[in-house]
C-alpha positions in Angstrom: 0.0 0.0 0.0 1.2 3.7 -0.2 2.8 3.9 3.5 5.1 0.9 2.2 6.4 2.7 -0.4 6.7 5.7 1.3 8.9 4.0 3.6 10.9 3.0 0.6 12.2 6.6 0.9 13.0 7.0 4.5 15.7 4.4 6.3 14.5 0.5 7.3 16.8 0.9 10.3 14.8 0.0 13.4 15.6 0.7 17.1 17.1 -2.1 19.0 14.4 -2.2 21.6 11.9 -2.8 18.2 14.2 -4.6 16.2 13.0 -8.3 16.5 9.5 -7.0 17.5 6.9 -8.7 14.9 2.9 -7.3 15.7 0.0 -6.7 13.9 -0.7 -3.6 12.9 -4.2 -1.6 12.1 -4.2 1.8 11.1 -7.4 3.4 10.7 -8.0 4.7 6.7 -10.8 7.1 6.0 -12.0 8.6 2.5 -10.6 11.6 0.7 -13.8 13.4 1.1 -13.8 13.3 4.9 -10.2 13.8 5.1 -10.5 16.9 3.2 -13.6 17.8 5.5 -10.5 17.5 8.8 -7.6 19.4 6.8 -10.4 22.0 6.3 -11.0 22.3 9.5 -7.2 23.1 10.6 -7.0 25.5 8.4 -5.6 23.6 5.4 -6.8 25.0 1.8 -8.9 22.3 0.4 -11.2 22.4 -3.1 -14.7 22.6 -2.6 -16.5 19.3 -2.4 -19.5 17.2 -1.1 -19.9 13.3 -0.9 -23.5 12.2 -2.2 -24.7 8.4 -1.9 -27.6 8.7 -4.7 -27.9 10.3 -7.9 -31.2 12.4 -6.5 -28.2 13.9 -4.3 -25.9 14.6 -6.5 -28.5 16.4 -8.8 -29.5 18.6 -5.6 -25.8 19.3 -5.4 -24.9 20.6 -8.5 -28.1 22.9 -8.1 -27.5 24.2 -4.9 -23.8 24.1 -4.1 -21.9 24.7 -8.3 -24.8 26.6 -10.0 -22.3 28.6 -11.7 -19.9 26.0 -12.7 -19.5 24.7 -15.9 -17.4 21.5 -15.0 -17.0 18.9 -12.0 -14.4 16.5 -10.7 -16.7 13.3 -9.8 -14.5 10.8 -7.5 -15.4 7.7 -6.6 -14.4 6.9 -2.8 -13.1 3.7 -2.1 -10.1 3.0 0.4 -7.7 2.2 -2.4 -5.0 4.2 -4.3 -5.2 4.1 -8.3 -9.0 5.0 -8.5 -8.2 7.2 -12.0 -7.0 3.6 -13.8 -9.0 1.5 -12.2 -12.0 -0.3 -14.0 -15.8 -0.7 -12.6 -17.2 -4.7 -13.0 -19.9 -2.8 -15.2 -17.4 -1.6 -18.1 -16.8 1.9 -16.9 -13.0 3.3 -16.9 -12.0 5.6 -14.9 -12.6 6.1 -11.0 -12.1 9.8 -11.6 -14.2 11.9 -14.4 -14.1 15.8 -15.3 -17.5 16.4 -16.9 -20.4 18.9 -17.6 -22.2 19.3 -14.9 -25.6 18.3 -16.7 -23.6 14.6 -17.1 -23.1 14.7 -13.2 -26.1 13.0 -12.3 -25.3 10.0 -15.4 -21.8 9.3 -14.2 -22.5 9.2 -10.4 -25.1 6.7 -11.7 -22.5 4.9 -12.8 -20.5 4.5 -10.4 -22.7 4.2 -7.0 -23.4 0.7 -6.0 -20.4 -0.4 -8.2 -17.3 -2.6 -7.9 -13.9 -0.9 -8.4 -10.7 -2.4 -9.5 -7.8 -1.1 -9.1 -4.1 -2.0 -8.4 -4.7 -1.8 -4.9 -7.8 -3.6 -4.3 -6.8 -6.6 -6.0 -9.6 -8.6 -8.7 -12.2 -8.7 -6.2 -12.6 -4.6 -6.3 -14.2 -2.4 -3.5 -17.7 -0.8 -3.6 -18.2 2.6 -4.5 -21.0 3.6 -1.1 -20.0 7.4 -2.7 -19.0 9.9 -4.8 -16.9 13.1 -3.9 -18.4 16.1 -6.2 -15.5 19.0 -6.5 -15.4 21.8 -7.8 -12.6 22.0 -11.0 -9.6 23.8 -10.0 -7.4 25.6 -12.9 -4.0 24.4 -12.0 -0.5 25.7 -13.0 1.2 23.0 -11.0 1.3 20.4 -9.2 3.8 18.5 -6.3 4.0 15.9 -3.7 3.7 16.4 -0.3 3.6 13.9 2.6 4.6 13.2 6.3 5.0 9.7 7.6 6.6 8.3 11.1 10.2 7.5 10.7 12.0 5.3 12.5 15.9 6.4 12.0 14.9 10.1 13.4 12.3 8.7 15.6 9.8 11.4 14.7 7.6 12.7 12.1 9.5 12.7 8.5 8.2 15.3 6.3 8.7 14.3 2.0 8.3 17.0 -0.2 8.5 17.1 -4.6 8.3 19.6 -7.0 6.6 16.8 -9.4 3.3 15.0 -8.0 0.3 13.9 -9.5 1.9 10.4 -10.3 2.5 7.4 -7.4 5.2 8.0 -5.3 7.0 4.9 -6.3 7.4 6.9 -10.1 8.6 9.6 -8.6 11.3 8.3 -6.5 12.5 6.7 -9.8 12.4 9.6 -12.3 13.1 12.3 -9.8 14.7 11.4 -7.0 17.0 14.7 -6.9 13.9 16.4 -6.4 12.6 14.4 -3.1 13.5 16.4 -0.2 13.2 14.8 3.6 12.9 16.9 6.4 12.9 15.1 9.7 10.3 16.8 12.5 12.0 17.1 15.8 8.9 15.9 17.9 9.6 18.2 20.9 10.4 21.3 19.4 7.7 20.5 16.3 7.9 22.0 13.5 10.0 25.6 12.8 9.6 28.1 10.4 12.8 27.0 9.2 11.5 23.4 9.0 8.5 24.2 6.6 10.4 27.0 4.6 12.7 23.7 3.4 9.7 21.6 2.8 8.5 24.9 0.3 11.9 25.2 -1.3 11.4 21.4 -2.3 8.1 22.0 -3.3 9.1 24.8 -5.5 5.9 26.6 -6.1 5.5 28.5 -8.9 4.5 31.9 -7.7 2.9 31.3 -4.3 3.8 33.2 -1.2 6.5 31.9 0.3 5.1 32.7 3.9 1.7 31.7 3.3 2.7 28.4 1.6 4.8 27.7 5.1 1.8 28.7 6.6 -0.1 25.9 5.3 2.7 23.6 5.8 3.0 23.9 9.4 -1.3 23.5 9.8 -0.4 20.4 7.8 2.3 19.4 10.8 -0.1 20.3 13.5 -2.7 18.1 11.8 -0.9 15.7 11.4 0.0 15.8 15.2 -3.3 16.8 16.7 -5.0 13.7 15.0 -2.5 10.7 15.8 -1.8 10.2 12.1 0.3 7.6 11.0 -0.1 9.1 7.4 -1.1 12.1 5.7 -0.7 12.2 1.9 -1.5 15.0 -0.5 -1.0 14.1 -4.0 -1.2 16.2 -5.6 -0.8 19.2 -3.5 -1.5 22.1 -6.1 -0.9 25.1 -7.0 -3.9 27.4 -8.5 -3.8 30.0 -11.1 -4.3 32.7 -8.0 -1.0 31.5 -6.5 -2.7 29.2 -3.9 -1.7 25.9 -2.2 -4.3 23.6 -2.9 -4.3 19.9 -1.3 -6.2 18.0 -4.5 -6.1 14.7 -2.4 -6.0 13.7 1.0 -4.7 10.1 2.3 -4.6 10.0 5.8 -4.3 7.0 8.2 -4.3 7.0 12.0 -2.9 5.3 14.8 -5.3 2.5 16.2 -3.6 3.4 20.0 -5.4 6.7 19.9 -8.7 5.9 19.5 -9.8 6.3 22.8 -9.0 10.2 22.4 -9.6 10.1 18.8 -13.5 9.0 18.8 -14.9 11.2 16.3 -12.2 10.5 13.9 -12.8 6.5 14.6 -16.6 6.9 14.1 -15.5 7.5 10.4 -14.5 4.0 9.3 -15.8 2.4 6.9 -16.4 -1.5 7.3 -17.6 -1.8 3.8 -13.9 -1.2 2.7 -12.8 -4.0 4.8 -12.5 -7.8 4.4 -15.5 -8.8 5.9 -13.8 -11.9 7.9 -11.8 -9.3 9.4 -14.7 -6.8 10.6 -16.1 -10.4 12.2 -12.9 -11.1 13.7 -12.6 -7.7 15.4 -16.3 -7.8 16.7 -15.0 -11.1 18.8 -12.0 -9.8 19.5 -9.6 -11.7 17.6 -6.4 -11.1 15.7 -7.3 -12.2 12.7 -5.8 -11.4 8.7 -7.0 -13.2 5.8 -4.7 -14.4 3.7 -5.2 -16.4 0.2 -4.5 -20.0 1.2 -6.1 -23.1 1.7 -5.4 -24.0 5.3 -7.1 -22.1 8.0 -5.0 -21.7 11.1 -6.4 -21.3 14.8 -3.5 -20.6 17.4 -3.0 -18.8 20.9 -0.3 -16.4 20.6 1.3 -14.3 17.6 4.7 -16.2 17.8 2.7 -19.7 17.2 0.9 -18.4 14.5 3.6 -17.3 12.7 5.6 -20.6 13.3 2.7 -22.9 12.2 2.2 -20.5 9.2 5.7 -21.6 8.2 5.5 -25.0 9.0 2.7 -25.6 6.8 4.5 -23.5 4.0 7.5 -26.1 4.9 5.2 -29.3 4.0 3.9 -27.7 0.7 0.9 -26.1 2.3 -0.3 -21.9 2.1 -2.0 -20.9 5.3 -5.4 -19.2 4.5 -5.1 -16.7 7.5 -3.9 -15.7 10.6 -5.8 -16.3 13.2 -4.7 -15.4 16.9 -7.3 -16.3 19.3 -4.9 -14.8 22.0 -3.8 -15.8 25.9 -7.0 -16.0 27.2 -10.0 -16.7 24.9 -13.7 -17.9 25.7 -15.8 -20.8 24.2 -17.5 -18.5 22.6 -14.7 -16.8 20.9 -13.4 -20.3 19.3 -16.7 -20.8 18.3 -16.6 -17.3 16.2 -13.0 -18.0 14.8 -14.5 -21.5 13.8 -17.5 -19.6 12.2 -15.2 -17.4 10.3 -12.6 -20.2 9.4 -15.6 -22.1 7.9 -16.9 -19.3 6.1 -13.9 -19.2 3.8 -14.6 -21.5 0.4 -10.7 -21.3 -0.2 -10.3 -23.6 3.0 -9.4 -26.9 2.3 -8.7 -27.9 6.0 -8.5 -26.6 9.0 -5.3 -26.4 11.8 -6.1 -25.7 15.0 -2.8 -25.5 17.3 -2.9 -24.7 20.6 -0.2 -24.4 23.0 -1.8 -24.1 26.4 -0.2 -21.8 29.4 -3.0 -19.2 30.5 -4.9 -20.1 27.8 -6.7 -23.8 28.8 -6.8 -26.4 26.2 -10.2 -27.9 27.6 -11.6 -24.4 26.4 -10.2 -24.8 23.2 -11.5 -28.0 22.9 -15.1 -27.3 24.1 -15.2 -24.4 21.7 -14.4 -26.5 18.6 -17.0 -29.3 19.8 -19.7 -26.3 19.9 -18.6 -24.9 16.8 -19.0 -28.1 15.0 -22.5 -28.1 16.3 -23.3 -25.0 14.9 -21.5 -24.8 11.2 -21.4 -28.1 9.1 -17.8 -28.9 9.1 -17.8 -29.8 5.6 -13.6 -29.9 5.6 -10.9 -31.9 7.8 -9.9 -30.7 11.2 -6.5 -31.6 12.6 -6.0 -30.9 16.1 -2.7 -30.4 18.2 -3.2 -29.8 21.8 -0.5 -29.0 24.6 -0.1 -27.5 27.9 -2.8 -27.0 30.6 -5.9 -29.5 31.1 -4.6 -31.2 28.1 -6.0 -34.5 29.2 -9.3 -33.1 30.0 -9.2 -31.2 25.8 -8.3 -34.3 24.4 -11.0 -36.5 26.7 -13.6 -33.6 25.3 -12.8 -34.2 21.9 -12.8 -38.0 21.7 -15.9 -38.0 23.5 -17.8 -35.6 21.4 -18.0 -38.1 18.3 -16.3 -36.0 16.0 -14.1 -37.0 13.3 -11.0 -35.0 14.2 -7.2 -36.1 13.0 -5.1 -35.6 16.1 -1.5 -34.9 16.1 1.2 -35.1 18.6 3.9 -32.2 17.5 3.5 -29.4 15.6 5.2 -31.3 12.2 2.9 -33.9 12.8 0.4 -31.6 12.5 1.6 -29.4 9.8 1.9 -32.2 7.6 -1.0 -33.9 8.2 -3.1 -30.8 7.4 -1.4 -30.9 4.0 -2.5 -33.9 3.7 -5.6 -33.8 4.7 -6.5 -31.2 2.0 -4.7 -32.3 -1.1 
């Protein structure tokens, strides 16, 4: 996604007391339109714009909000970069159109309660809930601006280019004499003389130098206010009336903070999500989907990764990672079951539990309630080890199920690989 390539540009050196650290990370992704609606309200020049959901809406728009404009920027909003190349399932290129405004209404149409695909969503696409309407800005250029969390200068890193309106990945390759990186001291924040660098590398045509460093520094203290992780503008224009525009808005914010973030959480969108993972997170599991055809239920990050491996090892691709965590219920096996079995791509499932706080009579209990709720229509291999794991492995054998038991974690690796081929 675009934070990995930003941090393409910016050192990979970690600090020791992270350096072997491996955990999950969630960063909160909102839309450009309700990013725009936050830069707005710190100050930050944005174009004019309103999201609509329906074609009646977007007809009331252009009457009421751009009587007097001749042309429109219509957006689709998915959480996805690439939305001008992308394709709709329904034929339609483009997630991006300037048009009249009378053909507004026809190519909002278009695109609501469509499927975009684009580089980043992968085949299966994202749905397009709604449309950003914006006004059309007459631009003389246009530039790159970002600021991201850097690890060498342990602080914000701001990234600044005289060139934008093209990924960040091109840019780095055809101009990377014109990326300039300006680390943030987080204690001081950011200085005049800070942001006046940032403006040299943006190299603005004829925009005041002051009030250009003026918008750079709201940008800083956005970024700071509202726990971001990311902010991206790209492009961040420059108008024909010497104006900083930001033409784009990425932002992404740290999952830590949303207890003092709320209204800014209220924003997501599950509907851009995998919906396994919106499940997951309901019950309070770690859970990523992945594109395999073994399903994996552990206890503990570290175990997940390792059997992930181990079934790579024996020929096998995990179909997710699932971390039911130190201290799990019945009832949250029985979700991760639910979700596990509501994956077509699984083949067979691996449940491996290594049992210290977390009890493997639990574990076991859980998967003889699951089965009694979802027809497991796929294998089940089952490794059990640690606390009450007599009393797990008496539940199981008792139940009546048809469960392959194994004794190590090879064992059951490969008998899972087995199992589904």
């Amino acid at each position: 996604m675009v934070r990995g390539l930003l941090n393409k540009l910016v050192s990979r050196s970690l600090s020791v007391a992270g350096r072997w650290q491996h955990n999950q990370l969630r960063r909160l992704n909102i839309h450009e339109y309700q990013g725009a609606e936050l830069m707005s309200k710190y100050g930050v020049n944005v174009p004019r714009g309103v999201a609509v959901s329906s074609v009646e809406e977007a007809r009331k728009v252009i009457k009421d909000v751009f009587p007097n404009e001749s042309e429109i920027v219509v957006k689709s909003q998915v959480l996805a970069g690439g939305r001008g190349l992308g394709t709709f399932k329904n034929g339609l290129k483009g997630g991006v159109h300037i048009v009249k405004a009378d053909q507004v209404a026809d190519i909002a149409g278009k695109m609501l309660g469509q499927i975009l695909v684009t580089k980043q969503t992968g085949a299966q696409g994202k749905p397009v809930n709604k449309v950003y309407l914006c006004q059309k800005l007459a631009l003389v250029n246009e530039m790159y601006f970002s600021i991201i969390l850097d690890r060498k200068s342990a602080g914000p890193l701001v990234i600044a280019c005289s060139k934008g309106g093209t990924s960040i990945e091109d840019l780095a390759e055809k101009f990377p004499d014109m990326i300039i990186k300006v680390p943030i001291d987080v204690f001081k924040g950011i200085t005049d003389e800070d942001a006046a660098k940032v403006v040299d590398g943006l190299a603005p045509k004829g925009a005041d130098k002051n009030k250009s460093i003026e918008q750079v520094k709201n940008l800083y203290n956005l970024f700071c206010k509202t726990d971001c992780t990311l902010l991206e503008i790209n492009p961040l224009a420059e108008t024909a009336d010497n104006q900083l525009v930001a033409a784009d808005a990425k932002m992404n914010f740290d999952d830590n903070a949303a207890y003092r973030q709320k209204e800014i959480f209220a924003l997501r969108d599950t509907t851009q999500e995998d919906p396994r993972e919106v499940a997951a997170a309901k019950a309070d599991l770690n859970y990523i989907g992945l594109d395999g055809e073994i399903g994996c239920m552990v206890n503990g990050a570290g175990l997940a990764m390792a059997t992930m491996d181990i079934i790579k090892l024996h020929g096998g691709t995990p179909a997710n990672f699932l971390d039911v965590g130190g201290n799990a219920s019945e009832g949250q096996v029985v979700e991760a079951f639910k979700i596990l079995t509501a994956d077509d791509k699984v083949k067979a499932i691996l449940v491996n539990i290594f049992g210290g706080i977390m009890k493997c009579d639990v574990i076991a209990s859980g998967i003889v309630n699951a089965a009694k709720q979802v027809q497991l229509k796929v294998p089940v291999v089952v490794r059990l080890e640690g606390t009450n794991v007599d009393q797990g492995k008496r539940i199981l054998k008792e139940s009546g199920m048809k469960l392959i038991t194994a004794e190590d974690l090879d064992d059951a690796a490969q008998k899972a690989v087995k199992a589904y081929k």
